[in-house]
C-alpha positions in Angstrom: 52.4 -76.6 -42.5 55.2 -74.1 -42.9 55.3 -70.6 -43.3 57.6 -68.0 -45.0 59.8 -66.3 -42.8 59.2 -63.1 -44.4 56.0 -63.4 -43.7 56.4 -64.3 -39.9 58.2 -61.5 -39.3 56.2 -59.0 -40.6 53.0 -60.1 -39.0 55.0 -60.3 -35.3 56.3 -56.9 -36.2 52.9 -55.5 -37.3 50.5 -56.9 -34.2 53.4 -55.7 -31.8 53.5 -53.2 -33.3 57.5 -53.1 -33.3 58.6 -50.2 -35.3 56.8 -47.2 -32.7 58.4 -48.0 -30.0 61.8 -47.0 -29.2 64.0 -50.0 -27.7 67.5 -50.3 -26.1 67.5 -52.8 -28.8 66.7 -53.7 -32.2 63.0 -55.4 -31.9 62.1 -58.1 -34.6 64.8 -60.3 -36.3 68.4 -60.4 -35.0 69.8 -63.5 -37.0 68.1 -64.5 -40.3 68.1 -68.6 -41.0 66.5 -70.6 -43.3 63.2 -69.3 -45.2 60.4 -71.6 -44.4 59.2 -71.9 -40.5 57.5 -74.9 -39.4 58.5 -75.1 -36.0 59.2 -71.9 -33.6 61.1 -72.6 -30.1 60.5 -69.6 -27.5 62.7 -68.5 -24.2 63.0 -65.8 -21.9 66.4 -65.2 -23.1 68.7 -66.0 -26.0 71.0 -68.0 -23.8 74.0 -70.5 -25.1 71.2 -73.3 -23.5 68.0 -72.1 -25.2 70.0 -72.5 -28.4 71.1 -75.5 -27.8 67.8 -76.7 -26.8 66.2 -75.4 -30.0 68.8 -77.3 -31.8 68.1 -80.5 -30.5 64.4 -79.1 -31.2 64.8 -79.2 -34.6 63.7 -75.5 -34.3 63.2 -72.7 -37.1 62.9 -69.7 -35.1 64.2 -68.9 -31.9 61.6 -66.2 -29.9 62.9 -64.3 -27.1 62.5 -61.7 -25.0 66.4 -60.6 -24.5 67.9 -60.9 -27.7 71.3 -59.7 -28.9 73.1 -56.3 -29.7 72.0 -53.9 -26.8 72.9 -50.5 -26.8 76.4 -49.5 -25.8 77.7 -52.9 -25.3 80.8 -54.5 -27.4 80.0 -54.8 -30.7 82.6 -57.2 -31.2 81.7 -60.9 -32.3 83.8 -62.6 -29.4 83.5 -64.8 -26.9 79.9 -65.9 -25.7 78.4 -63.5 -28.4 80.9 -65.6 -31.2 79.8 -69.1 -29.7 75.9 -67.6 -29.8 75.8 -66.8 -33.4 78.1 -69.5 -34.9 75.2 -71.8 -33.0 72.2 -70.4 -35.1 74.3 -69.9 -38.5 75.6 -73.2 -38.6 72.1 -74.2 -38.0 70.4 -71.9 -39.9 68.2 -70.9 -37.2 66.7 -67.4 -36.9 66.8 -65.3 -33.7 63.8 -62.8 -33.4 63.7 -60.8 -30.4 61.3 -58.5 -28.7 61.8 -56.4 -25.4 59.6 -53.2 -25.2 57.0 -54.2 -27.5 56.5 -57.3 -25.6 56.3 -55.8 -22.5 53.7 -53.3 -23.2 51.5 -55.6 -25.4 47.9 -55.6 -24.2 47.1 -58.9 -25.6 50.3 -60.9 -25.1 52.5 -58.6 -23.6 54.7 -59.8 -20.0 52.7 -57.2 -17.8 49.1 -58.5 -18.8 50.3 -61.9 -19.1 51.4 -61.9 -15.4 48.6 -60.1 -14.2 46.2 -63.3 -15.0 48.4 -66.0 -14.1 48.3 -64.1 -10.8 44.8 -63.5 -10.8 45.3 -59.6 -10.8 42.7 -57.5 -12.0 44.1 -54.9 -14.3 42.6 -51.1 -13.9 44.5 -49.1 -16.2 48.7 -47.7 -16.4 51.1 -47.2 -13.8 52.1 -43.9 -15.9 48.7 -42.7 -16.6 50.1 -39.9 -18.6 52.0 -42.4 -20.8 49.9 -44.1 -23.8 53.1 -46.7 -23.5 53.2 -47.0 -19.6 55.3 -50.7 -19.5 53.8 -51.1 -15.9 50.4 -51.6 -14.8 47.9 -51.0 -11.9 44.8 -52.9 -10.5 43.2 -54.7 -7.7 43.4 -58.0 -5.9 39.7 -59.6 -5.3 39.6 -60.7 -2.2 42.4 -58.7 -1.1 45.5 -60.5 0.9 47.9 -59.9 3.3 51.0 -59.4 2.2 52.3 -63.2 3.5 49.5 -64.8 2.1 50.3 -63.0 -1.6 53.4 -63.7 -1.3 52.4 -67.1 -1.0 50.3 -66.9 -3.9 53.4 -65.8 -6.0 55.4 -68.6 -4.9 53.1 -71.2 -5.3 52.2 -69.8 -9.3 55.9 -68.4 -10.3 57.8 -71.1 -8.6 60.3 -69.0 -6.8 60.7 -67.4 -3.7 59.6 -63.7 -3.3 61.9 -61.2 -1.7 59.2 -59.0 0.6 58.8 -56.1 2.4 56.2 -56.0 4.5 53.9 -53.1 4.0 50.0 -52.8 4.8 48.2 -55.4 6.3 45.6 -56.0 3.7 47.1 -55.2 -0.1 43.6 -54.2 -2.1 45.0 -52.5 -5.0 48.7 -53.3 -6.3 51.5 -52.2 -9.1 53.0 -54.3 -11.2 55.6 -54.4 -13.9 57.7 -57.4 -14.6 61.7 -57.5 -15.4 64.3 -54.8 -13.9 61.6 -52.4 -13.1 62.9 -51.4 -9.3 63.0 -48.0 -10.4 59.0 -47.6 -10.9 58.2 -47.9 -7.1 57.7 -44.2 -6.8 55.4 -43.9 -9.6 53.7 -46.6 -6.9 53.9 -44.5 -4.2 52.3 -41.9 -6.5 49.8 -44.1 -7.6 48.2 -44.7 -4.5 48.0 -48.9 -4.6 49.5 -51.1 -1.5 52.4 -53.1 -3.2 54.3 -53.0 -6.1 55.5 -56.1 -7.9 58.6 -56.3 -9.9 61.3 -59.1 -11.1 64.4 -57.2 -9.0 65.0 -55.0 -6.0 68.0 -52.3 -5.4 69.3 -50.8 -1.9 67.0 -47.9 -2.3 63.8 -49.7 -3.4 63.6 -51.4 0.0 63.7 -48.0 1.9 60.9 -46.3 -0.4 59.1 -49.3 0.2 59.4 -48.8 3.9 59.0 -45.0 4.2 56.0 -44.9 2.5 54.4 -47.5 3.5 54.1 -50.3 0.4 54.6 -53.7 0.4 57.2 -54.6 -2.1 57.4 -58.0 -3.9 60.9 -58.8 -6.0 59.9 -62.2 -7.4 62.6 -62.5 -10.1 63.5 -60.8 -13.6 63.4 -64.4 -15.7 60.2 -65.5 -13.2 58.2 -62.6 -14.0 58.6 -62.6 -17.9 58.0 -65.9 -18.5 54.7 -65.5 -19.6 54.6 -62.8 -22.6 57.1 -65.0 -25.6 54.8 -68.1 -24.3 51.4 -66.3 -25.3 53.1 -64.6 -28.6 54.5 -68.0 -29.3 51.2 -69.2 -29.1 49.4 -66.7 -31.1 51.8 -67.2 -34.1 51.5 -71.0 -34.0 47.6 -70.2 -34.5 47.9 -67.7 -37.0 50.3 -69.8 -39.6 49.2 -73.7 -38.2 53.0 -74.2 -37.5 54.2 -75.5 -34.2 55.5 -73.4 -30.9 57.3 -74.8 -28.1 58.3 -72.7 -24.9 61.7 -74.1 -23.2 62.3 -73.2 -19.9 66.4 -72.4 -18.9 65.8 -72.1 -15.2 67.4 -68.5 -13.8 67.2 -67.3 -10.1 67.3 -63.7 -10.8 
């Protein structure tokens, strides 16, 4: 089965809902390649070594999370951004890329995704007062220590946590995946025990101390993992055309 690229597009932009929500990016289709999709190839990130694996893939469509022409960076076409393209244009591969939209998704999205893989149950918006709020907040059944969640995320993200050590028993917890330091206050404000995020900064470790929260950082790639898998998935369903997710291993 194969369907038109046209078509793929528009129904990724339409259940993500893509145009509404303002990006440091441009959401949706980066690098247009041939037509007809039979076979989509997803990754975290839009690296030199997913491409290359989606070429000896035999892939259509490249999905990612972190695609190409951020805000304010160099809009030249040199170097790694050059060797990038040339890779899906000679191969007439298409790049589509979504970072908000995937983020906030309640379906597919990285922050719901990550709450069932680890077993978190999700109670409503780290930004209550946001009808976007990326992060989330819920509840751990039975609750843990911190050492023994931290476990938890090692054993189910594959990667070892960075922790400070809050509470003894974490019952209710914060969570948004990627670069998301900077939401620990909102946290605090929040009320919950930990906050979970991909990254840490010098000051999240002493809000996380002060006020007493654990704090898990258990990687930006680790953490959003799970989101272009379960969109991958949902398209391969929708037009009976095939999906594979290819891990490029990243420690941060």
């Amino acid at each position: 089965m194969a369907v038109a690229l046209t078509t793929l597009v528009e129904e990724t932009d339409r259940y993500l809902n893509a145009v509404k929500i303002a990006d440091y990016c441009p959401n949706g289709l980066q690098v247009e390649g041939r037509p007809q999709v039979q076979r989509i190839v997803s990754g975290v990130t839009a690296s030199q070594a997913l491409l290359d694996a989606a070429v000896e893939a035999r892939a259509d469509v490249v999905l990612v999370h972190h695609g190409y022409f951020w805000k304010n960076e160099d809009p030249r076409v040199v170097g790694i951004k050059q060797r990038r393209l040339k890779t899906l244009l000679s191969n007439d591969i298409s790049l589509l890329a979504y970072h908000l939209p995937l983020d906030v998704h309640p379906e597919v999205g990285n922050n719901i995704q990550l709450a069932r893989v680890l077993g978190l149950t999700v109670e409503g918006a780290l930004e209550p007062d946001n009808p976007r709020s990326v992060g989330l907040v819920g509840s751990l059944e039975p609750p843990l220590s911190p050492s023994d969640f931290m476990q938890r995320v090692r054993s189910l993200l594959g990667r070892e946590p960075l922790m400070i050590e809050g509470p003894d028993l974490i019952k209710r917890i914060a969570w948004c995946t990627g670069g998301a330091q900077g939401y620990i206050e909102q946290a605090v404000a929040a009320g919950v025990d930990a906050y979970l995020t991909g990254e840490v900064s010098e000051p999240t470790v002493h809000i996380a101390r002060e006020n007493g929260l654990s704090f898990f950082a258990a990687g930006h790639h680790a953490t959003e993992r799970y989101g272009v898998q379960a969109l991958g998935e949902y398209l391969a369903k929708r037009f009976a055309i095939e999906h594979l997710f290819i891990d490029c291993p990243n420690p941060a």
